[in-house]
Wavefront OBJ file of the C-alpha trace (Angstrom):
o trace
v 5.935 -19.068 -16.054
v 5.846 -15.564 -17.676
v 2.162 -15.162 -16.074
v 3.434 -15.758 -12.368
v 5.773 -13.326 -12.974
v 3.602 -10.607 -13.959
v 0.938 -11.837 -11.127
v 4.043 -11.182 -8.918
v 4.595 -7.782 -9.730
v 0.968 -6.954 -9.559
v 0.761 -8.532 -5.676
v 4.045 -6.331 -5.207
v 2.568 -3.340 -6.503
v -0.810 -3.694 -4.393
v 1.329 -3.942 -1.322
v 2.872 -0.857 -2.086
v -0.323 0.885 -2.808
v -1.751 -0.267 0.509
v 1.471 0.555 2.395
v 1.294 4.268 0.991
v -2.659 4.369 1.729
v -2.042 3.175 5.620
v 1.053 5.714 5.581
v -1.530 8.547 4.240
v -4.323 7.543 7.065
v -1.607 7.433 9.512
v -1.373 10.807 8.447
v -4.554 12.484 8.342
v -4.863 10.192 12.300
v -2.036 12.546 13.474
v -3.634 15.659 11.480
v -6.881 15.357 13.316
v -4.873 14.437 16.735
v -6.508 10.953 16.910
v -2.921 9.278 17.789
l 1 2 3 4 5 6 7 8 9 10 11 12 13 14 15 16 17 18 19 20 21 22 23 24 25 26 27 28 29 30 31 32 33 34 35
């Protein structure tokens, strides 16, 4: 059960990590006028 739990946390993390690397391409899209 304990394993799930940290498997959990890692899927939750990687979403986060792709969320902020999408929100930082966003970014740089709008920095180079490519919106």
């Amino acid at each position: 059960m304990r394993i799930s739990v940290i498997q959990m946390e890692i899927e939750d993390g990687n979403k986060k990590e792709n969320i902020q690397k999408a929100l930082s391409y966003i970014e740089k899209c709008k920095n180079d006028d490519f919106v």
